[in-house]
N, CA, C and O atoms as CSV, one atom per row, in Angstrom:
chain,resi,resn,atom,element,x,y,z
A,1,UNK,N,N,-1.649,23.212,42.054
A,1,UNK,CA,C,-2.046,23.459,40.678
A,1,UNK,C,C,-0.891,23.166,39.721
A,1,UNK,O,O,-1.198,22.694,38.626
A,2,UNK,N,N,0.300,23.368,39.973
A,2,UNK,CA,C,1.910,23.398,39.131
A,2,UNK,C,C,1.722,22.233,39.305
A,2,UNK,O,O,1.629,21.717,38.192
A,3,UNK,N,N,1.551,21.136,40.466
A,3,UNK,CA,C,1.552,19.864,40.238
A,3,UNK,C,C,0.694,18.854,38.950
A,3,UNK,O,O,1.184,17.961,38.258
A,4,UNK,N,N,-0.752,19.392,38.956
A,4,UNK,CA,C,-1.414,19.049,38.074
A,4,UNK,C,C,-1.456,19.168,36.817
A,4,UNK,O,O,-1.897,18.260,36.112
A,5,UNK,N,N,-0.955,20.431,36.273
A,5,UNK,CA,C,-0.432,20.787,35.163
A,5,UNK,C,C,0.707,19.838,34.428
A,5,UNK,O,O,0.665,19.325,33.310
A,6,UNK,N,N,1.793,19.777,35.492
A,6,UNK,CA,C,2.973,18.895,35.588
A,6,UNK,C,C,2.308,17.529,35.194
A,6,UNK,O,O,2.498,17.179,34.029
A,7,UNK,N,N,1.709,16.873,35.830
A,7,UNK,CA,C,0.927,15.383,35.596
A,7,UNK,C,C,0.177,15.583,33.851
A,7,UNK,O,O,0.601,15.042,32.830
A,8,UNK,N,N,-0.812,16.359,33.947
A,8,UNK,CA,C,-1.122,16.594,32.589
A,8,UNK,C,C,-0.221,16.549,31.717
A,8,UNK,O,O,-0.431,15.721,30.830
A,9,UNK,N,N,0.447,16.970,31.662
A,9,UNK,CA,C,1.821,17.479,30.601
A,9,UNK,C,C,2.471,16.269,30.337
A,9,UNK,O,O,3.078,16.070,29.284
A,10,UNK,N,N,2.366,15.383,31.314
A,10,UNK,CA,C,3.253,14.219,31.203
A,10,UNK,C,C,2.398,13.260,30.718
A,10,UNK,O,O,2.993,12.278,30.275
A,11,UNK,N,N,1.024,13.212,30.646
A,11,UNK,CA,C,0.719,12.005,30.476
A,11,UNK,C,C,0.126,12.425,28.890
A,11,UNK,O,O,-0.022,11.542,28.045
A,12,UNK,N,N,-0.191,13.870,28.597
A,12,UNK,CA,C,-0.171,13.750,26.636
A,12,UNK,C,C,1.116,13.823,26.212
A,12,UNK,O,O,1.331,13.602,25.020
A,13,UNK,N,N,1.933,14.062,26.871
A,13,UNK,CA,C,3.409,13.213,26.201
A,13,UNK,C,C,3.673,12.487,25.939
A,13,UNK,O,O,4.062,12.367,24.777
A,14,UNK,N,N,3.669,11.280,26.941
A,14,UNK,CA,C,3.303,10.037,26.709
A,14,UNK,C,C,2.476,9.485,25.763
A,14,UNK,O,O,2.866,8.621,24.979
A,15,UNK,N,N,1.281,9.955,25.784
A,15,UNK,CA,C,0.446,9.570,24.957
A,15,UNK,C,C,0.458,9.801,23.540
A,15,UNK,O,O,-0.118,9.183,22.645
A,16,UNK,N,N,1.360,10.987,23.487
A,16,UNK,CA,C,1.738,11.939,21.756
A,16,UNK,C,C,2.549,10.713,21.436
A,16,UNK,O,O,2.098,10.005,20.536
A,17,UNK,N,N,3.821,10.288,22.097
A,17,UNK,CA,C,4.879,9.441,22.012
A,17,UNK,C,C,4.082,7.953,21.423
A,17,UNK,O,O,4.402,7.342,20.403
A,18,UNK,N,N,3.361,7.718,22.045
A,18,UNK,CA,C,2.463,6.314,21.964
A,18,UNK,C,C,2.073,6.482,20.306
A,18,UNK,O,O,2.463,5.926,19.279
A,19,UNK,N,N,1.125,7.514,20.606
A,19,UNK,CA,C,0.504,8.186,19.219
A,19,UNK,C,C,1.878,7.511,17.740
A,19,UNK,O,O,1.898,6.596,16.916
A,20,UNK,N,N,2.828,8.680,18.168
A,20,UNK,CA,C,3.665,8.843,17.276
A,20,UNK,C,C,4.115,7.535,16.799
A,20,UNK,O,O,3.853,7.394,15.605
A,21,UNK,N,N,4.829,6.317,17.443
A,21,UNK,CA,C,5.589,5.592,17.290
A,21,UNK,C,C,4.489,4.681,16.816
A,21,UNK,O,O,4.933,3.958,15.924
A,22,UNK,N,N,2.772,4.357,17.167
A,22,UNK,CA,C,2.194,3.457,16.459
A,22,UNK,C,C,1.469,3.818,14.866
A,22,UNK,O,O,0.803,3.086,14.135
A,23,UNK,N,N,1.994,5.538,14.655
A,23,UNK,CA,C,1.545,5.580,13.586
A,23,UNK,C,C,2.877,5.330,12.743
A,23,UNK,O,O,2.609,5.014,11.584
A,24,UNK,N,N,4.113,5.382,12.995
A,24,UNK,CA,C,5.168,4.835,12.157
A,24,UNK,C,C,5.258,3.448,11.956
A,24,UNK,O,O,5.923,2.857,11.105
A,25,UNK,N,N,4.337,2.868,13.044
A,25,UNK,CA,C,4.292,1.026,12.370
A,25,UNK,C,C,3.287,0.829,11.812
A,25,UNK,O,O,3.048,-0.344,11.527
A,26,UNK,N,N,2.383,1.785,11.464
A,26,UNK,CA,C,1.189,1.053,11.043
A,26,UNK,C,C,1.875,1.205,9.110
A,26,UNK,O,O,2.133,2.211,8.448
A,27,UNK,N,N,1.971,-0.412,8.727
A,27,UNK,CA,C,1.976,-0.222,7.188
A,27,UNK,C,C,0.237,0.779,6.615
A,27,UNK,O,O,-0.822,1.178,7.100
A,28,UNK,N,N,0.987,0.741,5.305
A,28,UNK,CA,C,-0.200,1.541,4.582
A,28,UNK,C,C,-0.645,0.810,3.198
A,28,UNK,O,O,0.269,0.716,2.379
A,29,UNK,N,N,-1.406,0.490,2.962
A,29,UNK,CA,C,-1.854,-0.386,2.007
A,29,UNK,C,C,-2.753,0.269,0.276
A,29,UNK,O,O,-3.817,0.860,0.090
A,30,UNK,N,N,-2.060,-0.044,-0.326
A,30,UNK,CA,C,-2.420,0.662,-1.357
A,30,UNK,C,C,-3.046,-0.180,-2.060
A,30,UNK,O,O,-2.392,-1.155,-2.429
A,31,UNK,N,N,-4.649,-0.079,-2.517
A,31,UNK,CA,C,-5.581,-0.731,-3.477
A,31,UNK,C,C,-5.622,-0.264,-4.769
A,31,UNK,O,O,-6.322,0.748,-4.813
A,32,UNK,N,N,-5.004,-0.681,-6.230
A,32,UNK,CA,C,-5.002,0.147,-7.469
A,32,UNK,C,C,-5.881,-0.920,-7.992
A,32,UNK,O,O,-5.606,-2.076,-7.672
A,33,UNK,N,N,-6.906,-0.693,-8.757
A,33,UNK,CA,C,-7.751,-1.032,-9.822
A,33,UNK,C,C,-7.149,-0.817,-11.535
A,33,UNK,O,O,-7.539,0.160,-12.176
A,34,UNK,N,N,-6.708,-1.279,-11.816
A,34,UNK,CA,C,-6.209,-0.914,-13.719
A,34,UNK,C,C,-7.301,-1.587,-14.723
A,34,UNK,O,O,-7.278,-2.719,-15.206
A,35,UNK,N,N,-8.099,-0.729,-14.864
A,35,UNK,CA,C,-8.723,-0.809,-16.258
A,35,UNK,C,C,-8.677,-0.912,-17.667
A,35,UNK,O,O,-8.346,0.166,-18.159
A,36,UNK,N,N,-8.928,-1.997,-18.693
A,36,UNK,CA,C,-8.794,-1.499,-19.878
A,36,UNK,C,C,-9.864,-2.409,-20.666
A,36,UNK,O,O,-10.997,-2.798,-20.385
A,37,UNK,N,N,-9.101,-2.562,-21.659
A,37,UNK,CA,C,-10.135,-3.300,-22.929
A,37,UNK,C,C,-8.907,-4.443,-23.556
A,37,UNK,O,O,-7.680,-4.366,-23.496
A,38,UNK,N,N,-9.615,-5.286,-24.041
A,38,UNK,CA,C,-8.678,-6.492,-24.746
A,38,UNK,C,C,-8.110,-7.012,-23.688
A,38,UNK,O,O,-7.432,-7.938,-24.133
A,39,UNK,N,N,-8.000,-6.975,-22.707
A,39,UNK,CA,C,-7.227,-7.897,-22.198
A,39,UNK,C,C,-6.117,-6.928,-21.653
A,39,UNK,O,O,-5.681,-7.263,-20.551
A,40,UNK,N,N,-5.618,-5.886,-22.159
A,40,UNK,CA,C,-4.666,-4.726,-21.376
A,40,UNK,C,C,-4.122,-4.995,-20.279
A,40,UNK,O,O,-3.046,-5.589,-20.224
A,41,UNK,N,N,-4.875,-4.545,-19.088
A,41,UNK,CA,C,-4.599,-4.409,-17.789
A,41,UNK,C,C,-3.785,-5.600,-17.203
A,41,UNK,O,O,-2.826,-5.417,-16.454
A,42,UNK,N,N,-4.488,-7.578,-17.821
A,42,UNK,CA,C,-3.508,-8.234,-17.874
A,42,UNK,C,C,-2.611,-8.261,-18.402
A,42,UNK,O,O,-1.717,-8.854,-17.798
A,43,UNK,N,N,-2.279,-7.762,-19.611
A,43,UNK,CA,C,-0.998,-7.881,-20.090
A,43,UNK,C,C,-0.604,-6.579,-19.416
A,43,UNK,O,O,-0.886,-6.917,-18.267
A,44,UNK,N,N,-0.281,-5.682,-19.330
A,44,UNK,CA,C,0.250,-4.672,-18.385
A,44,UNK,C,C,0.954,-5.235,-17.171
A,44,UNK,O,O,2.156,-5.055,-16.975
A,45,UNK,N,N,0.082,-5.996,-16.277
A,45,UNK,CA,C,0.560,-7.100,-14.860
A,45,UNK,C,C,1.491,-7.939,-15.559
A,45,UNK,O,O,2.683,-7.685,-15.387
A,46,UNK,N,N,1.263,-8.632,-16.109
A,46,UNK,CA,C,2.089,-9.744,-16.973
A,46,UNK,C,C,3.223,-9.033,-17.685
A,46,UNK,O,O,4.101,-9.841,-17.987
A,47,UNK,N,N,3.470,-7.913,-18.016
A,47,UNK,CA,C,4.852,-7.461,-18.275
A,47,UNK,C,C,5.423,-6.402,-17.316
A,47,UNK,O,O,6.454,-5.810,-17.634
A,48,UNK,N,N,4.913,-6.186,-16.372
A,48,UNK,CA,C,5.292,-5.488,-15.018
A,48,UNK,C,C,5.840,-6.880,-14.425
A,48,UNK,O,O,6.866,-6.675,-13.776
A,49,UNK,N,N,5.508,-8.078,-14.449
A,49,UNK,CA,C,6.229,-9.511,-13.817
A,49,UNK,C,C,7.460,-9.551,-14.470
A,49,UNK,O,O,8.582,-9.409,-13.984
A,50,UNK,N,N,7.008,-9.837,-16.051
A,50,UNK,CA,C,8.368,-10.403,-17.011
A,50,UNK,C,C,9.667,-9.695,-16.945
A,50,UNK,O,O,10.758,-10.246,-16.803
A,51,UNK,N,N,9.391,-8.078,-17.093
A,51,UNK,CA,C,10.296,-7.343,-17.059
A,51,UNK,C,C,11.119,-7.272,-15.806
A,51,UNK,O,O,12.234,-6.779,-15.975
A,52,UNK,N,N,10.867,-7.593,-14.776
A,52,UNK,CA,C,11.729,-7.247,-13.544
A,52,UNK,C,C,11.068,-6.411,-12.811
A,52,UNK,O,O,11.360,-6.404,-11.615
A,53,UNK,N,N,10.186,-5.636,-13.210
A,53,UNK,CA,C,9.890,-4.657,-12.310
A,53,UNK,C,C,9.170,-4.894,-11.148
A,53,UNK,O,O,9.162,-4.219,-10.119
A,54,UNK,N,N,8.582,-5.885,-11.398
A,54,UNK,CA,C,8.081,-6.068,-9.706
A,54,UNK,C,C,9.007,-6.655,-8.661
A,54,UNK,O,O,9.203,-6.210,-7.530
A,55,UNK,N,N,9.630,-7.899,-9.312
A,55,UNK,CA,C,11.003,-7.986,-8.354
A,55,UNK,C,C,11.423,-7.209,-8.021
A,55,UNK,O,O,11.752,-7.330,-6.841
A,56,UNK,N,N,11.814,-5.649,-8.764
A,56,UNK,CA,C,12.265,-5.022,-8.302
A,56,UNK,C,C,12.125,-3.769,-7.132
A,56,UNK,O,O,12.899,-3.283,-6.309
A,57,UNK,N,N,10.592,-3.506,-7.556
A,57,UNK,CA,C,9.704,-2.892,-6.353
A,57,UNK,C,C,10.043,-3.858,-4.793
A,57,UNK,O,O,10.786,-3.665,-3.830
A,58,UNK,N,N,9.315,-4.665,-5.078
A,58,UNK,CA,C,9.435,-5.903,-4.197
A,58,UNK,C,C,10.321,-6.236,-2.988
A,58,UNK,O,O,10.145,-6.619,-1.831
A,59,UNK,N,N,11.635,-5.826,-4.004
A,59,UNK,CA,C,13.193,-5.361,-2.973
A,59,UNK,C,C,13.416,-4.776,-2.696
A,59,UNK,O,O,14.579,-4.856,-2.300
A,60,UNK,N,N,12.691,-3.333,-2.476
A,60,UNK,CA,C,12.638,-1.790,-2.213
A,60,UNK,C,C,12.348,-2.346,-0.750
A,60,UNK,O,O,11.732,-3.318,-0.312
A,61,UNK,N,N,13.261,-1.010,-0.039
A,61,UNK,CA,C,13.309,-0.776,1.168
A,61,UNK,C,C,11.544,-0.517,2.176
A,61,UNK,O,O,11.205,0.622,2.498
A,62,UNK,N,N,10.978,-1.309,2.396
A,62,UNK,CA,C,10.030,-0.730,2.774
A,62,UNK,C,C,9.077,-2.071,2.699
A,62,UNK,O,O,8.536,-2.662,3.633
A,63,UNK,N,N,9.050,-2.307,1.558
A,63,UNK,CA,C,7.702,-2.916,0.652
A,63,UNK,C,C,7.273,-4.240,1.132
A,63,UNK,O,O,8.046,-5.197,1.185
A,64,UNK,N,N,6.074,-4.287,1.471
A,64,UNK,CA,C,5.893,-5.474,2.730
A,64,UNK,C,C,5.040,-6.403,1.622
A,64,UNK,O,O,4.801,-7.531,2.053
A,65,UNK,N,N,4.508,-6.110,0.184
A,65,UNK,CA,C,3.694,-6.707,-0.264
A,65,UNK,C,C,3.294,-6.133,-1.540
A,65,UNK,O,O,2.749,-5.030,-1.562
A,66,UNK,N,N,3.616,-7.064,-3.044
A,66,UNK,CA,C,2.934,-5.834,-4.083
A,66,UNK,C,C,2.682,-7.232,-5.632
A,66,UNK,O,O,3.479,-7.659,-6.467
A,67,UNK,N,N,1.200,-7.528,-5.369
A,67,UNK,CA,C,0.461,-8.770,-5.773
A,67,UNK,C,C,-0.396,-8.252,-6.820
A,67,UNK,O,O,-0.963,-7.177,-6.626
A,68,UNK,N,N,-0.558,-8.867,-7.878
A,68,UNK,CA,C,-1.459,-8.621,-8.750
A,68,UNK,C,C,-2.831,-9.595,-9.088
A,68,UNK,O,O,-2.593,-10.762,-9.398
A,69,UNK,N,N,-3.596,-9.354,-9.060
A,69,UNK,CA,C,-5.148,-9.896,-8.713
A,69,UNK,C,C,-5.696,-10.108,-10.392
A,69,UNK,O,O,-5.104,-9.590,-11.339
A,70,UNK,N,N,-6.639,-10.765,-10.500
A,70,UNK,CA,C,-7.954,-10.082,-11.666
A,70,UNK,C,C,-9.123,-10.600,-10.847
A,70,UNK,O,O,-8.977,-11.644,-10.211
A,71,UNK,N,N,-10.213,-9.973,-10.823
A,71,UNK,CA,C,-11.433,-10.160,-10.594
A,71,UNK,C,C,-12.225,-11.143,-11.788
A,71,UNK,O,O,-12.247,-11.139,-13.019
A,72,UNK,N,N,-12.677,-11.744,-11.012
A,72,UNK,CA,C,-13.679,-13.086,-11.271
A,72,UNK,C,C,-15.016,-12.326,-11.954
A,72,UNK,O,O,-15.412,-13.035,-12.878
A,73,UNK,N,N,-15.574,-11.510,-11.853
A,73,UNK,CA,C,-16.588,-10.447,-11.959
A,73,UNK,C,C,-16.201,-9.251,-13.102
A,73,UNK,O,O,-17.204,-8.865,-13.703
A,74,UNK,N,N,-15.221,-8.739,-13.423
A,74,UNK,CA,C,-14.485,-8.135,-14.595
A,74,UNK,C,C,-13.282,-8.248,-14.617
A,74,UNK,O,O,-12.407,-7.772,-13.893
A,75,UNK,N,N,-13.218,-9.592,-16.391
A,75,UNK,CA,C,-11.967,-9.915,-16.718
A,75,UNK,C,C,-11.271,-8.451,-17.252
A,75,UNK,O,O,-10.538,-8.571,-18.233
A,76,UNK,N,N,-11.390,-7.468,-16.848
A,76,UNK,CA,C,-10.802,-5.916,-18.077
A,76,UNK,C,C,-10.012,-5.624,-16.819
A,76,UNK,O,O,-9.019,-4.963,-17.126
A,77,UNK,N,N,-10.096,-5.951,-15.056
A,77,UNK,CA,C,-9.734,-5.189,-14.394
A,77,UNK,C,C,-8.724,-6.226,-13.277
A,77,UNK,O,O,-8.916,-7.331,-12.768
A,78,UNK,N,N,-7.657,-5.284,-13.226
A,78,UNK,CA,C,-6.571,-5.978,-12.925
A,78,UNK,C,C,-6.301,-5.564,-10.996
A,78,UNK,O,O,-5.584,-4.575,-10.840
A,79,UNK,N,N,-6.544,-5.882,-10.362
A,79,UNK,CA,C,-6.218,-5.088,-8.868
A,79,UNK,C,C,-4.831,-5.472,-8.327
A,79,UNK,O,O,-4.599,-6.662,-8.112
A,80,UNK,N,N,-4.084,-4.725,-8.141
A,80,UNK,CA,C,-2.495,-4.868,-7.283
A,80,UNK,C,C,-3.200,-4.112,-5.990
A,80,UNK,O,O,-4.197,-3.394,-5.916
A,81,UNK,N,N,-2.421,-4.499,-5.179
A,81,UNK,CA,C,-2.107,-4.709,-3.765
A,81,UNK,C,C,-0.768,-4.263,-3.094
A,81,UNK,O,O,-0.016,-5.107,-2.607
A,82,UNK,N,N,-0.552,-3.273,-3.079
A,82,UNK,CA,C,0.891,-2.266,-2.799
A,82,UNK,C,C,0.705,-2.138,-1.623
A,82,UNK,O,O,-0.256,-1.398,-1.414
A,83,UNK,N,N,1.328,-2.637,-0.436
A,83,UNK,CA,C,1.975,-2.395,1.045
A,83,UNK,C,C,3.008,-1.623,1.338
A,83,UNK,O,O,4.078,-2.115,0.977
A,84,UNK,N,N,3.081,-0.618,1.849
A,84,UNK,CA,C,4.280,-0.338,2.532
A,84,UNK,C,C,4.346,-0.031,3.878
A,84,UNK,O,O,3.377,0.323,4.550
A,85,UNK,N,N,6.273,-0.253,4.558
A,85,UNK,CA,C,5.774,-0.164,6.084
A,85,UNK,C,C,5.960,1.323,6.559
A,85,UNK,O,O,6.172,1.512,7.756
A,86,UNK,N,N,5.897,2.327,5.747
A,86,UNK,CA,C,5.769,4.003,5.993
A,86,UNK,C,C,5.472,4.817,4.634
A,86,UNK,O,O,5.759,4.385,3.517
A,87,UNK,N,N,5.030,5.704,4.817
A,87,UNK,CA,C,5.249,6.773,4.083
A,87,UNK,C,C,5.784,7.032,3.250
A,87,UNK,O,O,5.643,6.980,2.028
A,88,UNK,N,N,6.650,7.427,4.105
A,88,UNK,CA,C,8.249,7.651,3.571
A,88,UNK,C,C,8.841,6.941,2.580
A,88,UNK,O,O,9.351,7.423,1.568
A,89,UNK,N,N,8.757,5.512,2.941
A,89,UNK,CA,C,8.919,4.504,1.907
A,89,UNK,C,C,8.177,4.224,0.346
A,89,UNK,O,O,8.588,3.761,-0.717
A,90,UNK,N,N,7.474,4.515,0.605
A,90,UNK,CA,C,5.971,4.984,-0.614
A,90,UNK,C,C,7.104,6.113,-1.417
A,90,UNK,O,O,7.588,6.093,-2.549
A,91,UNK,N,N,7.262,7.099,-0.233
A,91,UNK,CA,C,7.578,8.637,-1.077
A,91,UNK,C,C,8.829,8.143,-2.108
A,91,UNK,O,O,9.167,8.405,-3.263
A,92,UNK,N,N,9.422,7.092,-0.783
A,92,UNK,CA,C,11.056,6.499,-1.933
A,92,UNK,C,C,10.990,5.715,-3.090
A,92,UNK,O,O,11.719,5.788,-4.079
A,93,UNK,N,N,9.810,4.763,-2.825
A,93,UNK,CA,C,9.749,4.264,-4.123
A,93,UNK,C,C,8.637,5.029,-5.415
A,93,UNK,O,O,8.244,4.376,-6.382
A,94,UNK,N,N,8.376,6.058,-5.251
A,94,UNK,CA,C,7.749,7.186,-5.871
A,94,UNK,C,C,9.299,7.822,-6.478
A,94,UNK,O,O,9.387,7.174,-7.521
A,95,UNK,N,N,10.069,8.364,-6.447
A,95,UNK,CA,C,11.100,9.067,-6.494
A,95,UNK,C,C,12.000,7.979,-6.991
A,95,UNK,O,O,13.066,8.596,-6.987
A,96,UNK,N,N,12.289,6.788,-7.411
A,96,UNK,CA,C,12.687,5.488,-8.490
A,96,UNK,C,C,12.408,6.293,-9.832
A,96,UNK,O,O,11.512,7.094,-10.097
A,97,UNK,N,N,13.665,5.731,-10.732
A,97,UNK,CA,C,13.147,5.886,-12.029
A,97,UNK,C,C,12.290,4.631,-12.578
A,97,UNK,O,O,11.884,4.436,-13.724
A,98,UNK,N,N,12.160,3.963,-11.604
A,98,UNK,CA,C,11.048,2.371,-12.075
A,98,UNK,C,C,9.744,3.432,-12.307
A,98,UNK,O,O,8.974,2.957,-13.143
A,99,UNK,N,N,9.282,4.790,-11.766
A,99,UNK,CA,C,8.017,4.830,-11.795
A,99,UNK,C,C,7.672,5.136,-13.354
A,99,UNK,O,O,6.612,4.793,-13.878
A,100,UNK,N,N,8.648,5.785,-13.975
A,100,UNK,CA,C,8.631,6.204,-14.998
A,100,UNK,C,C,8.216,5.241,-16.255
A,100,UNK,O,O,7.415,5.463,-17.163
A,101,UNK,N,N,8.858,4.345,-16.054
A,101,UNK,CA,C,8.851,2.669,-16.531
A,101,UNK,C,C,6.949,2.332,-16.393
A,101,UNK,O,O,6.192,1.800,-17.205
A,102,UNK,N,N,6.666,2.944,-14.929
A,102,UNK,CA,C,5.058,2.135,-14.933
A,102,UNK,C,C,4.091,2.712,-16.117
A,102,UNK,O,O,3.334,2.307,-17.000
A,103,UNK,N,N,4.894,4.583,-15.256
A,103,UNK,CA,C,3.901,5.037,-16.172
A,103,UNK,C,C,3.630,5.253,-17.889
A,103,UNK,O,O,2.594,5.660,-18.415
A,104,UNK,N,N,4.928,4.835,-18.571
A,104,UNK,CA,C,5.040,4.254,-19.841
A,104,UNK,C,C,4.274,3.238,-20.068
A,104,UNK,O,O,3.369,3.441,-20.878
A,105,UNK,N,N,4.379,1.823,-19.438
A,105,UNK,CA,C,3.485,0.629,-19.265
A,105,UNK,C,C,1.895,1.089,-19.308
A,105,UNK,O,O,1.145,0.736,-20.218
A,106,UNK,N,N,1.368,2.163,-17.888
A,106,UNK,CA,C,0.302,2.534,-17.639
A,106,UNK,C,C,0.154,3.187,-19.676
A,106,UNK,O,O,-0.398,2.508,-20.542
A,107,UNK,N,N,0.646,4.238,-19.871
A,107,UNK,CA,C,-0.154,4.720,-21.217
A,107,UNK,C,C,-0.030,3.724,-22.656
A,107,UNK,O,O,-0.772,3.873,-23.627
A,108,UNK,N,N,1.316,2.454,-22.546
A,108,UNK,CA,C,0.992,1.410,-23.372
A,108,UNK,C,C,0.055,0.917,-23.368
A,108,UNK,O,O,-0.411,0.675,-24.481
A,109,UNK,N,N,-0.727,0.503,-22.188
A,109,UNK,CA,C,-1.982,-0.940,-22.509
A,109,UNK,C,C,-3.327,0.536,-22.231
A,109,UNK,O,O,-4.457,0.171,-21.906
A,110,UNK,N,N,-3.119,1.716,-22.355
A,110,UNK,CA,C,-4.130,2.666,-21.914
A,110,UNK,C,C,-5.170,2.411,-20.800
A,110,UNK,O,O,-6.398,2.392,-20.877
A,111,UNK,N,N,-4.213,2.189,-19.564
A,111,UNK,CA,C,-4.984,1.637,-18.931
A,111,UNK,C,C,-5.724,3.296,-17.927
A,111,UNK,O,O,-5.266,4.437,-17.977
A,112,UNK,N,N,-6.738,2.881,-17.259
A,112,UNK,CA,C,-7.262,4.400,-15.969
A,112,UNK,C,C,-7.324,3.241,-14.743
A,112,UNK,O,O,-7.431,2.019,-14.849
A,113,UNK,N,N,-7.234,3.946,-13.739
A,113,UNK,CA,C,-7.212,3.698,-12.596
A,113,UNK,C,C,-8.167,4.267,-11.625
A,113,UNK,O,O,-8.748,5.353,-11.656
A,114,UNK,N,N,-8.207,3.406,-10.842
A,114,UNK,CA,C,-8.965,3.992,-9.552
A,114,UNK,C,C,-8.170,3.522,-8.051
A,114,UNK,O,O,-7.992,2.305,-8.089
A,115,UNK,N,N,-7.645,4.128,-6.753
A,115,UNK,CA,C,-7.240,4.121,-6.242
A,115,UNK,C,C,-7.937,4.120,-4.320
A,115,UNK,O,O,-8.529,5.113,-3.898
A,116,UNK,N,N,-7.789,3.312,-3.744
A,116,UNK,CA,C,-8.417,3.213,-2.580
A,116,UNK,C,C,-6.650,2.932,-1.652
A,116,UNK,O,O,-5.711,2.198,-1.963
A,117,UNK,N,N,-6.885,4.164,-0.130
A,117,UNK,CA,C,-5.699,3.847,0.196
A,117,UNK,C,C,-6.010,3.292,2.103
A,117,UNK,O,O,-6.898,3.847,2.750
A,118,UNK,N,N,-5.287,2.378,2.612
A,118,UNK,CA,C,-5.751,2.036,3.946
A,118,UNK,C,C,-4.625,2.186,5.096
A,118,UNK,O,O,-3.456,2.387,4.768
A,119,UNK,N,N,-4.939,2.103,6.207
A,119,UNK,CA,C,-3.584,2.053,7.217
A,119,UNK,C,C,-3.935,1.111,8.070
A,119,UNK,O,O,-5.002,1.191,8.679
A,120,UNK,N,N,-3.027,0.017,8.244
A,120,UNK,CA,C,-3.181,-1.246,8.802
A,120,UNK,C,C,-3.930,-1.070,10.577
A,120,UNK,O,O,-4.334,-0.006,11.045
A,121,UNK,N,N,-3.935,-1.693,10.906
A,121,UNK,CA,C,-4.722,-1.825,12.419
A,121,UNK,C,C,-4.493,-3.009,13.557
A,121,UNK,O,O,-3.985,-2.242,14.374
A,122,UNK,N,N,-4.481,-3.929,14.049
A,122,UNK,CA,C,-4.371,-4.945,14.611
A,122,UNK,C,C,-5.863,-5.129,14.911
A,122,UNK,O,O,-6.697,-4.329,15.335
A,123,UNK,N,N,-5.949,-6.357,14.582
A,123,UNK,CA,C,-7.414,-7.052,14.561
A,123,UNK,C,C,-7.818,-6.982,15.800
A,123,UNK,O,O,-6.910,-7.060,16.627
A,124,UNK,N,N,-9.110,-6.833,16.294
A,124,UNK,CA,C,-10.090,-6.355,17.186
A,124,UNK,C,C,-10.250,-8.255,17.472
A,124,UNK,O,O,-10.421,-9.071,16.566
A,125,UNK,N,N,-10.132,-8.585,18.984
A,125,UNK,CA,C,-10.442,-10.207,19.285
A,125,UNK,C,C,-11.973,-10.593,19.224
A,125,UNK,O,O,-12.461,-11.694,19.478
A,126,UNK,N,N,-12.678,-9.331,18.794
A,126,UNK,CA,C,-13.922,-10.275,18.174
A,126,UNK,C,C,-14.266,-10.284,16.896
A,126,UNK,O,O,-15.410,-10.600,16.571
A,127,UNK,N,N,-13.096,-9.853,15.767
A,127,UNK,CA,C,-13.179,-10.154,14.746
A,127,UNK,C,C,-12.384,-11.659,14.505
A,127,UNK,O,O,-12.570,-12.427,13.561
A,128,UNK,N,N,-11.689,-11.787,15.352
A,128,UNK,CA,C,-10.860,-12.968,15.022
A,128,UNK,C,C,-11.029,-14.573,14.933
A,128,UNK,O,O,-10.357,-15.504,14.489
A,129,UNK,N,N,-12.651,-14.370,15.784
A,129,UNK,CA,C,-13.339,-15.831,15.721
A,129,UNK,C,C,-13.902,-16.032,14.432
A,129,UNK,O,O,-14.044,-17.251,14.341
A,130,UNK,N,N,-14.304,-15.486,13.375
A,130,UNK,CA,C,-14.324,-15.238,12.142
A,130,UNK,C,C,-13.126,-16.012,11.075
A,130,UNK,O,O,-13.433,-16.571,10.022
A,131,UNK,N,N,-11.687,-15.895,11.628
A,131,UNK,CA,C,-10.656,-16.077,10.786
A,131,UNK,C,C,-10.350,-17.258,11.007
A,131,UNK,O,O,-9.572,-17.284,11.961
A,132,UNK,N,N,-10.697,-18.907,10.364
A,132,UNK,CA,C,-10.572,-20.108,9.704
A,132,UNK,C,C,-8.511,-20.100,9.598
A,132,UNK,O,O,-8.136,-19.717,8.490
A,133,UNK,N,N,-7.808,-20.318,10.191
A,133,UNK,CA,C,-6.260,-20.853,9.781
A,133,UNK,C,C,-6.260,-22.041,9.347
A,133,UNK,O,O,-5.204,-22.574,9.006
């Protein structure tokens, strides 16, 4: 019985360990929507470029990806695309005085938001006959 216990014990260890170390690689992907009127939300993106600040996100420790979109379907709405490869990294570039900077930007063009957040995965091989290179 001490034996089996012993085996048990070892193999959700293992498995916690597995657990643990593939949830520290999985990046986390952040979907922001910026809303406005006149044209805002682009100019908001367009001086989040000019100014530096996305270069500067960009070079943050972490940041695997941070793109600004507009939808074809509503010119008012601007979508960025924020990657990071932890948490943690999120929490660091949260804790920047750049955020302060956004959120000045954010109440210049009065923009609202909506927020969708994801955690990366490795593609499943029968999704992959699907993907055209």
């Amino acid at each position: 019985m001490k034996k089996i216990v012993s085996i048990l014990f070892t193999i959700l260890l293992v498995a916690s360990c597995c657990n643990d170390n593939q949830e520290k690689n999985m990046a986390i992907t952040v979907n922001l929507r910026y809303t406005g009127t006149n044209g805002n939300a682009r100019k908001f993106a367009e001086e989040m470029i000019s100014s530096g600040t996305v270069d500067a996100i960009r070079a943050e420790e972490g940041n695997l990806r941070y793109e600004y979109y507009q939808s074809l379907d509503d010119p008012e709405t601007i979508l960025l695309i924020d990657s990071w490869a932890s948490q943690e990294a999120i929490d660091a570039h949260h804790a920047t005085p750049m955020m302060t900077t956004i959120a000045a930007l954010r109440e210049k063009y009065d923009l609202h938001m909506s927020v969708e957040r994801y955690n990366s995965a490795d593609m499943p091989e029968t999704d992959k006959q699907f993907i055209r290179k």
